[in-house]
TIVEX-108480 format. One record per atom (N, C-alpha, C, O): z, y, x. Coordinates in steps of 0.001 Angstrom, whole numbers, padded with zeros to 6 digits, always signed. Each point is the difference from the previous one (the first is absolute). Layout:
ZYX/...
***
This chain:
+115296+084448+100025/+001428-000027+000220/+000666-000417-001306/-000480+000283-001097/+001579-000950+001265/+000628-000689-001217/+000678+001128-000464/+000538+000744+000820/-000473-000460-002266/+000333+000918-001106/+001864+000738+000430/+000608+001047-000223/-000303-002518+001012/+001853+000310+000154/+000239+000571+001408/+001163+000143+000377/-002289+000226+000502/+000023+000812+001355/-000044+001372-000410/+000783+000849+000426/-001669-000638-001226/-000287+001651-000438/+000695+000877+000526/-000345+000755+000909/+001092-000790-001305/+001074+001078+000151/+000899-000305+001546/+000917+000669+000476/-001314-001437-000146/+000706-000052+001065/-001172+000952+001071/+000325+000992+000653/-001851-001667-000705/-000655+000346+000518/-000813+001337-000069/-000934+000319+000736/+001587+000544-001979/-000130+001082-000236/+001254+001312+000771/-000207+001141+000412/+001421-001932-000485/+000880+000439+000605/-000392+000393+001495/+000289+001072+000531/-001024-002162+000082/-000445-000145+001823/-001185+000883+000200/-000374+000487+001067/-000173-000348-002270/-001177+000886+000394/-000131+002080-000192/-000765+000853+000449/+002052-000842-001407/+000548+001168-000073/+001328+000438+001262/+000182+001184+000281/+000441-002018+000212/+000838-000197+001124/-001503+000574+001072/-000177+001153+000392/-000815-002467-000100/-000983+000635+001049/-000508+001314-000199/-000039+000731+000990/-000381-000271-002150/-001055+001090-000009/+001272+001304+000159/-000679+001010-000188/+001663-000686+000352/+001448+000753+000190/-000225+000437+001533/+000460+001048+000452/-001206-001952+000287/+000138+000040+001436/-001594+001260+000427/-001189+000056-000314/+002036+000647+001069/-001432+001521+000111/-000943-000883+000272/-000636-000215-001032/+000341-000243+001696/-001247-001145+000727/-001068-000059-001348/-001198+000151+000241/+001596-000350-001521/-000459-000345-001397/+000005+001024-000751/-000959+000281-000719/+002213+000528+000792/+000110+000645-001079/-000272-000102-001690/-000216+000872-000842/+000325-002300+000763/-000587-000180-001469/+000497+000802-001007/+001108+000424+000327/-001478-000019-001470/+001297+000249-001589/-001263-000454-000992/-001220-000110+000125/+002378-000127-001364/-000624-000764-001314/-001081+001384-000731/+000187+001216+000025/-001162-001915-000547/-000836+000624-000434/-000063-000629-001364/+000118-001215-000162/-000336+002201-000961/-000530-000086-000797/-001384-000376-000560/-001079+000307+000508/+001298-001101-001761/-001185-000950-000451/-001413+001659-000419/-001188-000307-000106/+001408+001100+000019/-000881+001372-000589/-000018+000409+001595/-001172+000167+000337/+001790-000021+000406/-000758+000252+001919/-000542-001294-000011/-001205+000251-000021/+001318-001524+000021/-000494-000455+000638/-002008-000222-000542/-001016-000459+000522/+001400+001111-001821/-001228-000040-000283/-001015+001192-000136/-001180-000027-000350/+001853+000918+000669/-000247+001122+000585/-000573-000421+001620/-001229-000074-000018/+001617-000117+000929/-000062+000030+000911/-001057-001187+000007/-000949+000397+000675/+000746-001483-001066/-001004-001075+000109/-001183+000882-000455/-000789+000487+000810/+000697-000289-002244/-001206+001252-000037/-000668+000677+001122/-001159-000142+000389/+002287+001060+000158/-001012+000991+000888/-000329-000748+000955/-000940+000402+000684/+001565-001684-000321/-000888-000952+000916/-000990-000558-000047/-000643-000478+000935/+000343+000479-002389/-000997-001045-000272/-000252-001614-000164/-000989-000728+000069/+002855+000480-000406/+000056-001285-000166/+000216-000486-001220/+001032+000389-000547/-001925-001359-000208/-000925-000199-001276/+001124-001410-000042/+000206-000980+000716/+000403+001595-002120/+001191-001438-000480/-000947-000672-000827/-000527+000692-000871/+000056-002402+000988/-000697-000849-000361/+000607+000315-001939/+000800+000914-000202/-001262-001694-000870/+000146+000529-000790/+000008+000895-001105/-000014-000069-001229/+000052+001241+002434/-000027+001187-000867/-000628+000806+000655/-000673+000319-000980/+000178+000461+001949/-000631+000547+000239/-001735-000534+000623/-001054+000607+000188/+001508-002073-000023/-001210-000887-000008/+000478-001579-000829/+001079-000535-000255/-002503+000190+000033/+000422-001189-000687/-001654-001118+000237/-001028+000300+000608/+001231-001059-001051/-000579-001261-000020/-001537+000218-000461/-000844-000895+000056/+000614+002128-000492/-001196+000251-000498/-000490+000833+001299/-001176-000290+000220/+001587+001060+000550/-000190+000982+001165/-000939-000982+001346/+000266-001200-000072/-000807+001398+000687/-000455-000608+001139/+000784+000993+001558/+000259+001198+000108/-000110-002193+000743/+000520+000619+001630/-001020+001265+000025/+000510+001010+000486/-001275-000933-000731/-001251+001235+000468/+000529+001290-000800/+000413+001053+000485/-000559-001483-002117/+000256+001134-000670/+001592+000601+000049/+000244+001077-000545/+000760-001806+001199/+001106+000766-000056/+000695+000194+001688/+001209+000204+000112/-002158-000297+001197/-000034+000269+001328/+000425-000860+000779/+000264+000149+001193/-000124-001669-002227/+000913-000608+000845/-000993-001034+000932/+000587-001079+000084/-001579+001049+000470/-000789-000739+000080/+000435-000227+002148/-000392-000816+000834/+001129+001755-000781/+000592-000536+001595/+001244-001145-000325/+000683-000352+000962/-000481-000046-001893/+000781-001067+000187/-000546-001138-000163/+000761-000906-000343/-002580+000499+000575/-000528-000886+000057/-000538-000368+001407/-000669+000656+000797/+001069-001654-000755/-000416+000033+001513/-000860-001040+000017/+000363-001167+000151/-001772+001607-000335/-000987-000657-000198/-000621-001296+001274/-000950-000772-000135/+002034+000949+001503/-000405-000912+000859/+000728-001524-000194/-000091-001149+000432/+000841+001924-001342/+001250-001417+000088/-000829-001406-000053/-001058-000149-000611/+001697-000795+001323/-000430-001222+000328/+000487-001094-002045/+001008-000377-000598/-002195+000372+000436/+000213-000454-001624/-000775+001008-000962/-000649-000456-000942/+000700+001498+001123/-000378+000752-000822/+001626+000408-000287/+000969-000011+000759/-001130+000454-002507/+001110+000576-000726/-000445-000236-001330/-001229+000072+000017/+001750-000382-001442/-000326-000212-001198/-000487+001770-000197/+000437+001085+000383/-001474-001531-001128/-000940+000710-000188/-000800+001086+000740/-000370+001020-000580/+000094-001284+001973/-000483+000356+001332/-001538+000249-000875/-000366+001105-000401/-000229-002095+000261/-001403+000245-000524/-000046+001264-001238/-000978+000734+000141/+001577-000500-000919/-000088+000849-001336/+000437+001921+001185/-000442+001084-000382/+001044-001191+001271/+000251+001378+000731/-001374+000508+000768/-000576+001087-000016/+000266-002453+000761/-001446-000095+000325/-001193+000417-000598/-000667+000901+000509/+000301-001523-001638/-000481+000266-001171/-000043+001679-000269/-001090+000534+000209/+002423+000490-000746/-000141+001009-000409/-000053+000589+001301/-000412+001108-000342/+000521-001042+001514/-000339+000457+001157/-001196+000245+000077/-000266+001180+000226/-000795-002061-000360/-001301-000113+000123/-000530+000769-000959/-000936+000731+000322/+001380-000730-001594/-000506+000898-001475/+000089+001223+000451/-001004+000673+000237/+002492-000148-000030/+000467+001328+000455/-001111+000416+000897/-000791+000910-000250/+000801-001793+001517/-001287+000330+000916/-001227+000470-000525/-000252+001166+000303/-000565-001740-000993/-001207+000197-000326/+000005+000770-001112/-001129+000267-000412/+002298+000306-000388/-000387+001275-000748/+000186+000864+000555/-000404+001079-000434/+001174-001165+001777/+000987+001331+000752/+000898+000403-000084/+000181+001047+000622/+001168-001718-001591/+000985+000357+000190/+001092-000820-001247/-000428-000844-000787/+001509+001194+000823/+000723+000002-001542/-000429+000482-001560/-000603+001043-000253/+000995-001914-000608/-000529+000921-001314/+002019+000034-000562/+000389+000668-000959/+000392-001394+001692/+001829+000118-000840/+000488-000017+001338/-000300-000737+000940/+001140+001722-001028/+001130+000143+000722/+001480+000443+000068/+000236+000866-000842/+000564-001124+001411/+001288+000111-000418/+000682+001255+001015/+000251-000434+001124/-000022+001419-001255/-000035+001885+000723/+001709+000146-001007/+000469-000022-001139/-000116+000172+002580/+001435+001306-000182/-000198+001143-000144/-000744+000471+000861/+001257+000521-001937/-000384+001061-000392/+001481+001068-000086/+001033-000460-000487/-001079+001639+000919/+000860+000821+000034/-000049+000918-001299/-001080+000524-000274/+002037-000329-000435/-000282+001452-001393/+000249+001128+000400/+001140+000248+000393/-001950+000548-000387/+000168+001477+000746/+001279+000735-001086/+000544+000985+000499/-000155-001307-001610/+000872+000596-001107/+001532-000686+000240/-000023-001230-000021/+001203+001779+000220/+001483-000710+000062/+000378-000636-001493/+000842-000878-000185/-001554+001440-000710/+000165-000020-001662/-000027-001509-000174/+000808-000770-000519/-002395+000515+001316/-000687-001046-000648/+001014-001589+000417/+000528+000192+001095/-000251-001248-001516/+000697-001454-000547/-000671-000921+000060/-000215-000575-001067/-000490-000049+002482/-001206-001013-000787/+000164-000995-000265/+000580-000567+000926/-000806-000218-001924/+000126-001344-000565/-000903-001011-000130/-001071+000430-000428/+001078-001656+000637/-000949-000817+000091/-000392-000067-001459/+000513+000039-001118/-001953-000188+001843/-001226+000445-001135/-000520+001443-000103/-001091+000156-000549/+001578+000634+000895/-000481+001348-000257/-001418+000097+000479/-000134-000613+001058/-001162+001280-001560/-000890+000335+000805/-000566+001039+001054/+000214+001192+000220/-001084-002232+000374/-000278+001594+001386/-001773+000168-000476/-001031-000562-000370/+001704+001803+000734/-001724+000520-000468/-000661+000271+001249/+000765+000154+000953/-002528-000016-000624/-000448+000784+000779/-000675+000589-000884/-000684-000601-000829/+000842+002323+000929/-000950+000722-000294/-000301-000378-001439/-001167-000217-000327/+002450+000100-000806/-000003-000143-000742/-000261-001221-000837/+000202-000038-001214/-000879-001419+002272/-000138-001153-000808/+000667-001237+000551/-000060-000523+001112/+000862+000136-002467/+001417-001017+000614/-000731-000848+001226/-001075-000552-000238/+001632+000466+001452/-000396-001110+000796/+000911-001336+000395/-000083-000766+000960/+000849+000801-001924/+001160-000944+000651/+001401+000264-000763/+000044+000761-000966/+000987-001372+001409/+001124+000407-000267/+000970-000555+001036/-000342-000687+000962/+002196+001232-001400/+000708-000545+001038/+000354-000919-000531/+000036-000366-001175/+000356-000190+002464/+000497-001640+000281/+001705+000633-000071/+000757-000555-000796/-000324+001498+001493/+001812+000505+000169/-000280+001277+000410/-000895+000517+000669/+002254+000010-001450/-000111+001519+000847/+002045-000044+000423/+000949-000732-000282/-001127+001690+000885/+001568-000071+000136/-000127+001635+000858/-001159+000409+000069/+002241+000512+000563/+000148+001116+000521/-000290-000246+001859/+000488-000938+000630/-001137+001726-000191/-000217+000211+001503/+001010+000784+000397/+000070+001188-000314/+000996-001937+001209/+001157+000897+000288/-000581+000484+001312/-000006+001224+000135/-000562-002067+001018/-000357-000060+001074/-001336+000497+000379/-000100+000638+001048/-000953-000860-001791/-001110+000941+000407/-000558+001293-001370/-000717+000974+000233/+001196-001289-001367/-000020+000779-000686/+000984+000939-001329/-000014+000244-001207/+001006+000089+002789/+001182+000723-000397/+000431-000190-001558/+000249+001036-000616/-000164-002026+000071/+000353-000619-001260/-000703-000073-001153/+000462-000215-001121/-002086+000478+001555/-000703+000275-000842/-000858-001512-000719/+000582-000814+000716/-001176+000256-001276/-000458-001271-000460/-001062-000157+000505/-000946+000785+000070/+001083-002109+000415/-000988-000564+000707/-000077-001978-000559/+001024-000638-000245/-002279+000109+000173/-000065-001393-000401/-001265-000370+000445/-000824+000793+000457/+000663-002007-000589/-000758-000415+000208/-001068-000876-001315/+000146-000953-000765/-001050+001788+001040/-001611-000148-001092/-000919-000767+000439/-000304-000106+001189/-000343-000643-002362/-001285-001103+000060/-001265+001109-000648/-000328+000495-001078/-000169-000497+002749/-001105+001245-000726/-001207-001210-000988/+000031-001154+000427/-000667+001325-001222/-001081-001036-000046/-000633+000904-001147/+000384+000064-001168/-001631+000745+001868/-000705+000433-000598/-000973-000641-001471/-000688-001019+000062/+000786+001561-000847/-000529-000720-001335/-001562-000009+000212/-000415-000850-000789/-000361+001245+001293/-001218-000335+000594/-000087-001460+000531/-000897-000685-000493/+001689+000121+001413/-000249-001026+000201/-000624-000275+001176/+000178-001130+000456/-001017+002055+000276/-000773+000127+001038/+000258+000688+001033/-000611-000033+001069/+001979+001002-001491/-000219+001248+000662/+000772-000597+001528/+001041-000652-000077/-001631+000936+001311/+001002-000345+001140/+001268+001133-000374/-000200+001050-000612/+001399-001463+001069/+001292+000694+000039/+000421-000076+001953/+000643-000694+000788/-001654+002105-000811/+000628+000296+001565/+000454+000850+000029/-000034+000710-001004/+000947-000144+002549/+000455+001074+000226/-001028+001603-000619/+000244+000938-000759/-001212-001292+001457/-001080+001025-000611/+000347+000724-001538/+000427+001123-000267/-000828-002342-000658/-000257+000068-001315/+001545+000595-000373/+000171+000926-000792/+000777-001536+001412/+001647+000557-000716/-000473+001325+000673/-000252+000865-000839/+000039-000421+002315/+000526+001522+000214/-000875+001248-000780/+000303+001181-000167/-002020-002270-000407/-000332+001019-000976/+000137+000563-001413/-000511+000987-000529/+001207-001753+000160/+001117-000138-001373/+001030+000831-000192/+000879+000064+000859/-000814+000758-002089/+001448+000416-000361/+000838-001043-000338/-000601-000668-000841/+002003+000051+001138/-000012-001065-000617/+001848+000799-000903/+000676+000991+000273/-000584-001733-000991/+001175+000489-000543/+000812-001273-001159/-000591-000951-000512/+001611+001196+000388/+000612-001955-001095/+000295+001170-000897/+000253+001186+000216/-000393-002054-001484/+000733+000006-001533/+000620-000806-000091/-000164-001220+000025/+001829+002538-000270/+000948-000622+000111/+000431-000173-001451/-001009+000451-000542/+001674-000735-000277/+000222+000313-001504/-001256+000613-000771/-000969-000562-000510/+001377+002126+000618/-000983+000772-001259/-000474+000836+001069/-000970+000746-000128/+001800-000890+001424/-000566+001262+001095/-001106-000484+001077/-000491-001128-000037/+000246+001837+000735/-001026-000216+001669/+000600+000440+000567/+000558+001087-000149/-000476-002191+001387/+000553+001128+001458/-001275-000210+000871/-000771-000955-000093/+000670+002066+001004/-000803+000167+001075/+000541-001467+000977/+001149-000428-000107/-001836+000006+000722/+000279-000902+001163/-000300+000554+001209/-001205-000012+000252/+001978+000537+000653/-000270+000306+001298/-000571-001326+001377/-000410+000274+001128/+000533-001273-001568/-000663-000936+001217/-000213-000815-000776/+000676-000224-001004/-002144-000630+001530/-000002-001849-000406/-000113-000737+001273/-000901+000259+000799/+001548-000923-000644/+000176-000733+001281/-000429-002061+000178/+000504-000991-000528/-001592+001173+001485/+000441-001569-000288/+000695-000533+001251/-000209-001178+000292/+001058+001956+000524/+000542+000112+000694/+001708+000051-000378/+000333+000750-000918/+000367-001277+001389/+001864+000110-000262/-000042+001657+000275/-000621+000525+000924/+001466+000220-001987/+000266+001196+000432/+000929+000374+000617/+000301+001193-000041/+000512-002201+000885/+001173+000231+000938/-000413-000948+001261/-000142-001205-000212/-000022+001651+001319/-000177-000831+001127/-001508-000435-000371/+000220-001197-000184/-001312+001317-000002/-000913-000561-000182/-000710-000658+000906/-000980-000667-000334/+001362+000768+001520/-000685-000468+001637/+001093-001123+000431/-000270-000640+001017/+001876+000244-001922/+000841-000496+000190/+000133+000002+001420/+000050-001029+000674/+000028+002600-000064/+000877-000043+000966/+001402+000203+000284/+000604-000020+001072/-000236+000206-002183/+001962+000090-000244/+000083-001269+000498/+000561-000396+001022/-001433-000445-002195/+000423-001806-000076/+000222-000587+001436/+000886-000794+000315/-002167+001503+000767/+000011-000876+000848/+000462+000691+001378/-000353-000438+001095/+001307+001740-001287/+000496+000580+000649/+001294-000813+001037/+000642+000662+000815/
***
């Protein structure tokens, strides 16, 4: 849209969302990233980037491997598919994590521990208004310093896992590689 509609077309879309049918209102840039969090929606950039693969950060349903052509770089997803396969699983992954502490602030970069040895760090943290009554929640690149280790559900639920935040630790109450709001996206498709 040309730069000199804006406001016109901002005007029409706050006029529509007024109507109960919508109910829209303006949200803030700290909800809205709040709220993308507990969904599990990964801003290119910064919480993933150019070094990340579709596998290691969940996004690998937005390949649609039948497509007529392929897709640029179809073969390289293929490829770690097959690796993943024949060791049995993931060795990096990208897990939403809840802080069991209201104290704790998380900031990108902080580390998450299991059971005391850094496995990763965050990509963003920001406050869970919606599933964790305002407590911090972000999203972490687990990648075990072993190198080998699969990163499954298993291995996280046998783990203490906990982030260093500053000079402190907080306990982590969940690792998820699942969205921690709607995770079956049946709101979405309600």
């Amino acid at each position: 849209m040309p730069t000199e509609f804006a406001i016109h077309v901002y005007d029409r879309l706050v006029e529509a969302g007024e109507r109960e049918e919508f109910g829209l209102k303006h949200v803030g840039l700290k909800a809205l990233s709040s709220l993308r969090l507990e969904k599990g929606y990964r801003d290119f950039g910064h919480d993933v980037d150019n070094t990340d693969t579709v596998l290691d950060v969940g996004l690998s349903f937005t390949c649609d491997m039948e497509k007529e052509g392929g897709f640029l770089g179809k073969e390289a997803v293929l490829e770690e598919q097959m690796r993943n396969k024949e060791r049995g699983g993931r060795t990096k992954r990208l897990a939403s994590i809840i802080v069991e502490d209201k104290e704790c602030f998380l900031h990108h970069g902080d580390l998450l521990e299991r059971s005391g040895v850094p496995m990763g760090e965050l990509r963003v943290g920001t406050r869970g208004w919606t599933v964790a009554d305002g407590r911090a929640i972000g999203l972490a690149m687990i990648e075990p310093p072993e190198g080998d280790q699969i990163v499954s559900m298993k291995w996280i639920k046998e783990g203490e896992w906990r982030v260093r935040c500053g000079n402190e630790t907080y306990g982590v109450e969940k690792v998820s590689f699942k969205p921690l709001y709607d995770p079956k996206n049946e709101k979405i498709k309600a």
